[in-house]
N, C-alpha and C positions, 0 to 999 in steps of 0.2 A: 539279605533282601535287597541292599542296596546295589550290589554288585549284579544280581539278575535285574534289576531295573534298568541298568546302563550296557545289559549286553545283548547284542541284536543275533535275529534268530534269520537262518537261511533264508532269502528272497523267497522264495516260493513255497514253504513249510505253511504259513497262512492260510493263503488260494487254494492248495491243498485242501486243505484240512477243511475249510468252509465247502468249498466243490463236493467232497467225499461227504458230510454232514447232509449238505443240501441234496446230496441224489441220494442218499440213504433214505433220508425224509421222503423225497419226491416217489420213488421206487414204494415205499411203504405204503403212502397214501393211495396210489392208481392200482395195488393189490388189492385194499382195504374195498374202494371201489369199487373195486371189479367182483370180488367175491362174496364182500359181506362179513369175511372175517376178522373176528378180534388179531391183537397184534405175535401172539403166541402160536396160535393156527397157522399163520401169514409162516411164518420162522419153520414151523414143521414141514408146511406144503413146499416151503424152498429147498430144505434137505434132501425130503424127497425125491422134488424135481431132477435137483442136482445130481444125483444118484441114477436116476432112471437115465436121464441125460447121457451123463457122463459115460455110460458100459455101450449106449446106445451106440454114441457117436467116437468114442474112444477106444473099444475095446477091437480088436486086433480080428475076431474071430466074427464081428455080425461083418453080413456082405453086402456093400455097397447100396445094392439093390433095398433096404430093408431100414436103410436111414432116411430117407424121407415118406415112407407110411404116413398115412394118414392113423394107421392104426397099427404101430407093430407089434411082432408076436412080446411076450410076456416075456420069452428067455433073453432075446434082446434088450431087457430095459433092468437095468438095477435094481434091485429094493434094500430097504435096510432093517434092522431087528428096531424094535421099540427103546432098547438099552442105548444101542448106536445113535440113534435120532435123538433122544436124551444128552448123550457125550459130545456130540456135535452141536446143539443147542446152547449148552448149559441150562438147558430147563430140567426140575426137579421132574424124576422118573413118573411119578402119582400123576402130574401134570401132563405128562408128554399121553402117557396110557389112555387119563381121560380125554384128552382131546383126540388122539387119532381112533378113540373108536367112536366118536359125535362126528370128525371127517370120513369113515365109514360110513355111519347113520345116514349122512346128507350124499352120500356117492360119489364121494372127491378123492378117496382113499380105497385100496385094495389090499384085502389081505390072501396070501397066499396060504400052501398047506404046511410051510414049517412055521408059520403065524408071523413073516415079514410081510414089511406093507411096500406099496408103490403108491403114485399118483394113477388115480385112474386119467385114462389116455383121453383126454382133451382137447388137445391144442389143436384138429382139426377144425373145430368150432370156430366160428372167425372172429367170434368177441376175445377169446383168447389169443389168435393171431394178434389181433388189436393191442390186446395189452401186451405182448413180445413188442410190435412194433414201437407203442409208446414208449415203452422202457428203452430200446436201443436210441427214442429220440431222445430219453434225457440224459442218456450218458452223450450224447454227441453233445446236447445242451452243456454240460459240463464240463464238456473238454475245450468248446467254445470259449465256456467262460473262466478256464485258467488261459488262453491263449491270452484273452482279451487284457487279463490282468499282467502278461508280460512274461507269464511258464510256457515250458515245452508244452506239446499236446499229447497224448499217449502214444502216437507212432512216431515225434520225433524223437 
């Protein structure tokens, strides 16, 4: 113990670490916010998201034209099996199940016909624009404030 007392940790390992904390926090709260959701739902709807996202804007085969919908078609957008969404959580199976069929219930979640879900499509809405917007302001807020403490910024 005495020797980890006396040995110093990278300049910027701290800032880090507090920045990455504080927008985890910050990002969590302006979901909780925005939707009304407990902190388990918040963690599904992200999965989700990220998945609808990601095939949306990622995959090789939508065309151009069909990435900024207000509402695009269904095959363009990811989903994932309830097992998946589990294994990417770490939330227990039972848990993830009853939550995404209560995010059903309220019409935040879709399920399809092999029983995968998606985010229902949204983000036209501009309270949700809103909260994209926020959240890109608190990661700028946070790259701000490692700069300010003397770290690189994420694009240097």
């Amino acid at each position: 113990m005495e020797l980890a007392s006396r040995s110093r940790l990278p300049p910027e390992t701290r800032p880090r670490a507090l920045a990455g904390v504080e927008l985890v926090l910050d990002l969590m709260h302006l979901l909780r916010d925005a939707s009304g959701l407990d902190h388990e739902s918040i963690m599904i709807s992200c999965a989700l998201n990220a998945a609808a996202m990601r095939q949306l804007l990622f995959d090789a085969k939508t065309p151009d034209s069909v990435r900024d919908l207000a509402v695009p078609p269904n095959e363009t957008r990811g989903s994932m099996s309830r097992l998946a969404v589990a294994d990417l959580t770490g939330l227990p199976r039972e848990t993830v199940r009853r939550k995404i069929n209560r995010l059903i219930d309220l019409g935040l979640v879709e399920e399809d016909e092999h029983r995968h879900v998606r985010p229902a499509r949204q983000l036209a809405d501009p309270r949700w624009q809103a909260v994209a917007d926020e959240g890109f302001a608190a990661v700028e807020r946070y790259d701000q404030k490692l700069r300010s403490l003397g770290c690189k910024g994420v694009g240097d």
